[in-house]
N, C-alpha and C positions, 0 to 999 in steps of 0.2 A: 799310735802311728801318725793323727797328726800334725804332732808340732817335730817331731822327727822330720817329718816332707816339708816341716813350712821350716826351719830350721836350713835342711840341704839347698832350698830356695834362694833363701837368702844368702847363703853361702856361692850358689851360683851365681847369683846376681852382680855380688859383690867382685868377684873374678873378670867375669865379663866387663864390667867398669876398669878393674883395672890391667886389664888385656888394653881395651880400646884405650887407654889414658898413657901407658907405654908405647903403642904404635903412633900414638901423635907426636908424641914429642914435642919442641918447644915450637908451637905455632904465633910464636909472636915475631919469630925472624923471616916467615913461611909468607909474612903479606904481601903483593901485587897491587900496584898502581892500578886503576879505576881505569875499565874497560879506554878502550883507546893509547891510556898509559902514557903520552906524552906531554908535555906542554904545548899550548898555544898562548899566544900572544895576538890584542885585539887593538888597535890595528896592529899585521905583521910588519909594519916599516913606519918611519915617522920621517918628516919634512915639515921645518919648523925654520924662519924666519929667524935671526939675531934679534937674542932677547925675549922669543918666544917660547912655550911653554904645552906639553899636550900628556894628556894620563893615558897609559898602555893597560889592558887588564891580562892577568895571567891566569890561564887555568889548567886543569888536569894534575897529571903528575902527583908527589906526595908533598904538601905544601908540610913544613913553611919552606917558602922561594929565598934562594941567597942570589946575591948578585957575584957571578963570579969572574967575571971580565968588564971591567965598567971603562965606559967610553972616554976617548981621549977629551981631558978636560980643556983644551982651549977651542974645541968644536960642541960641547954638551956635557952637563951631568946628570947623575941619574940615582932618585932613590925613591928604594922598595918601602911597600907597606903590607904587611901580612893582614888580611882579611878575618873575619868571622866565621866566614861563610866560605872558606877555603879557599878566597881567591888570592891573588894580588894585585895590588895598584903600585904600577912604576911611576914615577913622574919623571920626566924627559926635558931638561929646559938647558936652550943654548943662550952663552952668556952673550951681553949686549955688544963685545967685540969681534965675534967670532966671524970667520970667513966666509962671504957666498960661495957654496962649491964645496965646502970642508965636508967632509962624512968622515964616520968612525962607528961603532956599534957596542952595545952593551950583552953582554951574555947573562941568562937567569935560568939557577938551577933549581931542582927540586934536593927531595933528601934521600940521602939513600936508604935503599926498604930492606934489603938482602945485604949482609956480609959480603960483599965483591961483586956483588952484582950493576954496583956504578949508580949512576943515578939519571932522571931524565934533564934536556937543556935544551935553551932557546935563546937565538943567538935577533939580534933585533935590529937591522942596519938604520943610521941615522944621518940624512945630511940636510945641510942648509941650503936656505934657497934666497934668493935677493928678497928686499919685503916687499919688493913690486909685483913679485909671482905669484898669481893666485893659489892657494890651499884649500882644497877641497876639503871638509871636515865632514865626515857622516852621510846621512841622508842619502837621498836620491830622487827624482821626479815628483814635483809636487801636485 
């Protein structure tokens, strides 16, 4: 009797595997975005001088990041770089013509995770400032 019971065992086992393996179904379409789920962009705004130049980092979301509204180019252009380490680095740089005053923005999306479910974005406003205006860059109280 028992390799009969160790027999039915197995045979149980095996069902239960695939019970639970038919209730999941394809969980590779089933993924979610990392707690929070959105983009961020570091700094959220950029003010950059004609001719000058600053890196945005992108995080969250499902990288890799597309650019999907890129700025108007006689006020800035703008290109992405997919990280390692799942971030992104934009670089932001206005060309040496460009107008004190001009703004325009660049949009960066992620990828989509779900069949219609869309995807997350981050929209990045960008203007120019005379090169006499100070630019606060970083930091704080030394």
């Amino acid at each position: 009797m028992g390799m009969a019971r160790t027999v039915l065992l197995v045979l149980v086992a095996l069902a239960s595997v695939a019970a639970l393996a038919a209730g999941c179904g394809d969980l590779g379409d089933e993924l979610q975005s990392p707690a929070g789920g959105g983009l961020t962009a570091t700094p959220a705004s950029v003010t950059l001088p004609p001719g000058g130049s600053r890196d945005v980092t992108i995080n969250g979301g499902n990288p890799p990041y597309t650019v999907d509204e890129r700025p108007d180019t006689a006020v800035a252009g703008a290109a992405l770089a997919n990280n390692a380490d799942r971030t992104g680095t934009l670089r932001i740089t206005a060309p040496s013509t460009a107008t004190v005053g001009g703004a325009t923005s660049v949009t960066i999306k992620d990828t989509e995770i779900t069949s219609g479910a869309g995807e997350n974005e981050i929209r990045i406003p960008i203007t120019i400032a005379s090169p006499g205006t100070a630019i606060l860059v970083g930091g704080g109280p030394r």
